[in-house]
N, C-alpha and C positions, 0 to 999 in steps of 0.2 A: 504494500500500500504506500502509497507516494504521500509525502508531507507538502505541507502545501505550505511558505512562509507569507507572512503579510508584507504585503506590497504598499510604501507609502508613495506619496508626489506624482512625479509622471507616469508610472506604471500604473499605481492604482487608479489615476485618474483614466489612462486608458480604458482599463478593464472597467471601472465605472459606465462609463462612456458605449464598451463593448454592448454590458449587459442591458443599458437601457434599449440600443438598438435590437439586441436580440430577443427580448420582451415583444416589442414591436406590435405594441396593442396600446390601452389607457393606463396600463401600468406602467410603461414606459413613458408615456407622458406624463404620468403624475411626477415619477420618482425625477425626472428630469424637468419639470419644475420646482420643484423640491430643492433640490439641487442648486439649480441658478437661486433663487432664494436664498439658502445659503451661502452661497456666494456673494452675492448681493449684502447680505447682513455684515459677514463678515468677511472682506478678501483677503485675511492672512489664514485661513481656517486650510485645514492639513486634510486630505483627500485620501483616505487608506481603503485597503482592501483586505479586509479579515474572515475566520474565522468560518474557512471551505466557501467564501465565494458573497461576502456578505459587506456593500457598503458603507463605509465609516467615515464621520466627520468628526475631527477634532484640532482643539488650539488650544493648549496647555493642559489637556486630558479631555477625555471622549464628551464629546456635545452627544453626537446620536447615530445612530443608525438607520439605513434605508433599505430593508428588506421585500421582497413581492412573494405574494400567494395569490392563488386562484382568485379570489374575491377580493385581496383586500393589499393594501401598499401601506408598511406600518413602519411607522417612525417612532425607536425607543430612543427615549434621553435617558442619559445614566443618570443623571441626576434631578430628574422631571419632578420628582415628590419633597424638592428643596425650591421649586421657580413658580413665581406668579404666576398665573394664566388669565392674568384678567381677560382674552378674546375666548377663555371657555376651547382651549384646544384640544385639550388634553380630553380623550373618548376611550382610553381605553388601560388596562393597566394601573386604576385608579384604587386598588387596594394595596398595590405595594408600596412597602417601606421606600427603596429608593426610585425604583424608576416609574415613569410615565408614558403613554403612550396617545401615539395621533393613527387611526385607521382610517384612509382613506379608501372609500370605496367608488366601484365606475362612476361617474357622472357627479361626483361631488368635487369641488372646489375648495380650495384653503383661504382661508381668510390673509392674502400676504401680508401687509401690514403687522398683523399680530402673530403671523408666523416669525417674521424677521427680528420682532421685537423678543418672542422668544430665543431666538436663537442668538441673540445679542445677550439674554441676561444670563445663557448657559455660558459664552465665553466669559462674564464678567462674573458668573460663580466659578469657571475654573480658575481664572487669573488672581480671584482673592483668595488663592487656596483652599477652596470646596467650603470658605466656609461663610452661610447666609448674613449680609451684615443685618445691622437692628432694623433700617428702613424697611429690608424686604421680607 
């Protein structure tokens, strides 16, 4: 059985890139707006490939993940169950201790704004050292 290492920067972004187009349905649309979003939010944010084939975004430790299934295009934050969600993003994943979840299903749309904003206050939970300040 072949090991498979994670790929960060240009490779993974390739392979990110691969997979959406292999998707080649609303999944691949979603996960690839998604995507630009985060980019958008953040453009120093680090583009990996983990964990047998599994999109990653992070900037000074893991913001989230961009996984596809039949039905559903699900973004876990590692640390979703420490971040405001005042846009109500957060649908899935809501009894865990640390992480949070966004399921996006065909024909629905993200709120960008309040996505980006999430995704700004997960780089700004990593960069204070995971830990929530008092305001938030």
């Amino acid at each position: 059985m072949k090991s498979q290492t994670p790929a960060t920067g240009q490779a993974a972004s390739q392979l990110i890139s691969d997979k959406i187009a292999e998707l080649g349905d609303w999944r691949g649309d979603s996960l690839a707006r998604v995507r630009a979003l985060i980019k958008a939010a953040d453009p120093d944010v680090v583009e990996e490939w983990k964990w047998m084939g599994t999109p990653t975004w992070s900037h000074d430790g893991g913001i989230c993940t961009g996984e596809s299934y039949k039905t559903v295009v699900k973004l876990t934050f590692f640390k979703g169950a420490s971040l405001e969600d005042p846009g109500k993003l957060f649908n899935a994943s809501l009894d865990g201790k640390v992480r949070r979840a966004i399921d996006i299903h065909e024909g629905e749309k993200i709120d960008a704004a309040a996505f980006r904003a999430l995704i700004r206050a997960a780089v700004a939970l990593n960069t204070s050292g995971g830990k929530r300040s008092a305001k938030g």
